[in-house]
N, C-alpha and C positions, 0 to 999 in steps of 0.2 A: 443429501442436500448440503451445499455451502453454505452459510454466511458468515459474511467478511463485516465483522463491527467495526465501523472508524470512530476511534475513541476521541470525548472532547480532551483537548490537551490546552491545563490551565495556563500554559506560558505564551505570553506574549512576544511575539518575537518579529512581527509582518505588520508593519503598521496598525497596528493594534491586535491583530490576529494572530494565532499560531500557522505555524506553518502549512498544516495540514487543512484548516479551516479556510485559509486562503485558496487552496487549491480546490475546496469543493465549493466554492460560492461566488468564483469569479469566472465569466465567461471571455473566451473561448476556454478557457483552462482545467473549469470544469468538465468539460466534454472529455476531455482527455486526458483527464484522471481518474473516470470513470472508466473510460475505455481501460484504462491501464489497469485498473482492480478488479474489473470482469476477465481480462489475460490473464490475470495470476491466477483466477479463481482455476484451481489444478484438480480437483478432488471428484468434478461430475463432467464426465469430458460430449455429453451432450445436451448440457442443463446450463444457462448462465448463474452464477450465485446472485444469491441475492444482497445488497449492501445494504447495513444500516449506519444512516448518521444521526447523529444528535441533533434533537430537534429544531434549537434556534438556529440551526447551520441554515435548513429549509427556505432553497430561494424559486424561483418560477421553473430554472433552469434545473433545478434537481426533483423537484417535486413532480415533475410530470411524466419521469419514466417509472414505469409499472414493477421496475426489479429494484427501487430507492423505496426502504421505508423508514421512520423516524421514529427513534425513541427517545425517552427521557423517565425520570426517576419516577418511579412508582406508577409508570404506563406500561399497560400489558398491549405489545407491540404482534399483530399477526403477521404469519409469515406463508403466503397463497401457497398451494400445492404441495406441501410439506408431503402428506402422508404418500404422494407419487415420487417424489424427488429423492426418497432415500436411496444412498449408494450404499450395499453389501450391508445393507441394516445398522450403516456406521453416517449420525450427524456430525458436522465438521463445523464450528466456530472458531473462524480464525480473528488474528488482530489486526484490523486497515492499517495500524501504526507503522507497519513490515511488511517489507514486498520478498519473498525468502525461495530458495534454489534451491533442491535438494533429490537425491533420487528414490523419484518413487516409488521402485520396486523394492528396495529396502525398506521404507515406510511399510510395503504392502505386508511384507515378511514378518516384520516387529508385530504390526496389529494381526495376525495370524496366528501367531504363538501364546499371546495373551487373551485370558480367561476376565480382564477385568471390564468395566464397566464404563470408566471414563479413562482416558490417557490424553496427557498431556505433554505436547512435543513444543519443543525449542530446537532452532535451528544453531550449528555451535560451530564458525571457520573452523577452530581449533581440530574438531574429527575428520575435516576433507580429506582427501586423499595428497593434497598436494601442500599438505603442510608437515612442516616437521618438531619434533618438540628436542627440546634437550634435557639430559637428565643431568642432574647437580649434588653435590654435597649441601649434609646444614653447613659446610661452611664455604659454601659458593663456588667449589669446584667440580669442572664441568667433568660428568663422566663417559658421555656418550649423544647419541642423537636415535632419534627413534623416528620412522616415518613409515605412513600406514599407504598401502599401496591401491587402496578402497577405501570408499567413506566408511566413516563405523559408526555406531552407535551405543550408549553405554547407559546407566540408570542414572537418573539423577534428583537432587532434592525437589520440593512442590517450593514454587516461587510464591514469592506475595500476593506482584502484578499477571498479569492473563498473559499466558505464553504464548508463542507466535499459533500455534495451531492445537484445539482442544477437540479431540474423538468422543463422542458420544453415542452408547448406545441409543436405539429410535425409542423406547419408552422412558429412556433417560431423560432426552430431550424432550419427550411430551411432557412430561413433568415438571422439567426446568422449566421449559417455555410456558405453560400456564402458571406458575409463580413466578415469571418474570423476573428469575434469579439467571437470564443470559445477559443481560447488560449491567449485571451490579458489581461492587469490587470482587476480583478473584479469591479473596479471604472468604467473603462470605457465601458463594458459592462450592468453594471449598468443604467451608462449613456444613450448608447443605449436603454435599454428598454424604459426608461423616456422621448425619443425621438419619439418614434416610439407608445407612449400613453399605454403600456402594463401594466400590472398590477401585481406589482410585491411584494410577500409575504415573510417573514423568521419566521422560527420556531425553537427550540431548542427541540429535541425530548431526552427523555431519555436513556441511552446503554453504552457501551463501547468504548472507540478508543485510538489506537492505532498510536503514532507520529513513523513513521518509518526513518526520519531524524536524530534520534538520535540512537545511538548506542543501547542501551534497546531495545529502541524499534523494531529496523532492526532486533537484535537477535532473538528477540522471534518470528517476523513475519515469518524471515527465517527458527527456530526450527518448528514452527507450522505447514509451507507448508511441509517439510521435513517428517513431521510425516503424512500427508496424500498419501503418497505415496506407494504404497503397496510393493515393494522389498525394503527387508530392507538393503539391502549393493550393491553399485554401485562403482566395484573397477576400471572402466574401461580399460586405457594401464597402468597401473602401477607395478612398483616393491615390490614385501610384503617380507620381508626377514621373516628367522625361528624365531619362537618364537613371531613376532609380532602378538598383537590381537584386536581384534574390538568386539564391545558391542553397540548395538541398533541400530539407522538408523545413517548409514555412506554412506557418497560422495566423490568416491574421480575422481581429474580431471584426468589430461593426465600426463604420466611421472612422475609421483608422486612416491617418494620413502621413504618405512615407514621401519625402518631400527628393525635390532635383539632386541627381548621384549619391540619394543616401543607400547605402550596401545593407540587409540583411544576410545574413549564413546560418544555415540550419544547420542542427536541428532548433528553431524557435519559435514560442509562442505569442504573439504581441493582441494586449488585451483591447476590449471595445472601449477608443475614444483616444489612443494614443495616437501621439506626432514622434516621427522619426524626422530630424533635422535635417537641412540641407549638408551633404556631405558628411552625416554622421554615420557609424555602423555599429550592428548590433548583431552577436554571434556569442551562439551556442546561449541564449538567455530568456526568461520569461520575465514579460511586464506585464503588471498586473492592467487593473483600467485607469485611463486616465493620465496615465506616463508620459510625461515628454523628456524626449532626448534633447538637448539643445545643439545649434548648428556645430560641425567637426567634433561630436562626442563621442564617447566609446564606450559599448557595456557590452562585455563577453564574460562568461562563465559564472551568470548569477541570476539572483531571483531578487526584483526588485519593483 
């Protein structure tokens, strides 16, 4: 079994929200950031994972699907069908913070050779195959170039914060998960194993990932679920006056009013109760609820 924790992040950066919180508590966007974190979920290719958010995230929109459940400090949080849902006898707690690429079969290879108990993987561009490094003197002279023609993988220190993806043996996780040391800081968890004599490994695997805390990054993980979605225009209760047009995959919430020759282009998500002005356009962008664009505006490549 998967689950993807979406960790609360104390920074305020979205009208009062982090970014990540924004995306799980405003509709339509929510829809489609779930969607996106059930896609990534790579580890049970016919189980959806299960997500947990923190608790005051909890809106009508999240709480009602059965694979959403909510934790918070010192609540022991259940997780349905656990003892069916293991894969190869290997639990998977990944971190919602990261949406991460990488080849599985080498994942498969790593956790086969090892005898330990928990592992913990970080995803690192730097090992991809299509990166190169250079080698240097202490005194900044360049001696060569080195480039791996495969992802690789190599051992690495135990980080502070929860790494993009933690293996867990299935008695590991019965354990953890009734002392509800899966959603506390990774120090103390850490701890825990160290306590309990477990054998606990880090690796750096080579890939891609994606920080969805930051704006870039939220954007493209939102464009990229959006684009898995096979109807390409979801105008749901909305007003379309004449002349307005749409171009690629478009979202729009509830009450949404896109006013005479205003332009959207997808991939975009436009939240419940926005106005799109007369003659304004709006491309490649997510608005939250309640957004208005003013007449001949322009918002393209952002989150706002």
């Amino acid at each position: 079994m998967e689950l993807i924790v979406v960790p609360q992040d104390k920074i305020n950066n979205l009208n009062g929200s982090s970014m990540v919180q924004f995306a799980c508590s405003s509709k339509p966007v929510s829809q489609i950031f779930i969607e996106g974190l059930k896609h990534h979920g790579r580890f049970c290719d016919d189980i959806s994972p299960a997500i947990a958010l923190p608790d005051d995230w909890k809106t009508k929109f999240n709480e009602s699907d059965s694979e959403i459940i909510h934790y918070a400090p010192g609540k022991v949080v259940g997780l349905k069908n656990k003892a069916e849902n293991r894969t190869k006898n290997w639990f998977v707690r990944s971190n919602g913070r990261f949406a991460t690429d990488f080849s599985n079969s080498l994942l498969q290879e790593v956790l086969s050779r090892l005898v330990s108990d928990v592992v913990a993987i970080n995803v690192t561009p730097a090992l991809a195959s299509h990166n190169e490094c250079a080698r240097i003197t202490p005194e900044d002279h360049v001696v060569g170039f080195s480039r791996c023609y495969s992802d690789s993988v190599q051992p690495a220190p135990i980080s502070d914060s929860w790494p993009h993806h933690v293996f867990m043996k299935s008695h590991v996780f019965e354990k953890m998960r009734s002392e509800n040391r899966l959603f506390v800081d990774f120090k103390e968890f850490v701890t825990a194993c160290r306590t309990d004599s477990l054998r606990l490994e880090c690796f750096d695997v080579g890939g891609s990932v994606l920080d969805i805390g930051t704006e870039a990054g939220l954007l493209k993980f939102l464009t990229d679920a959006l684009a898995l979605r096979k109807q390409k225009t979801d105008f749901g209760m909305s007003t379309i006056e004449v002349g307005a047009r749409f171009f690629g995959q478009v979202v729009l919430g509830e009450n949404v009013r896109i006013c005479e020759n205003a332009i959207v282009v997808g991939p975009a998500i436009i939240g419940d109760g926005c106005t799109i002005g007369e003659n304004a356009a709006v491309k490649n962008a997510i608005l939250g609820p309640g957004i208005s664009v003013p007449r001949n505006g322009l918002v393209q490549n952002s989150i706002i």
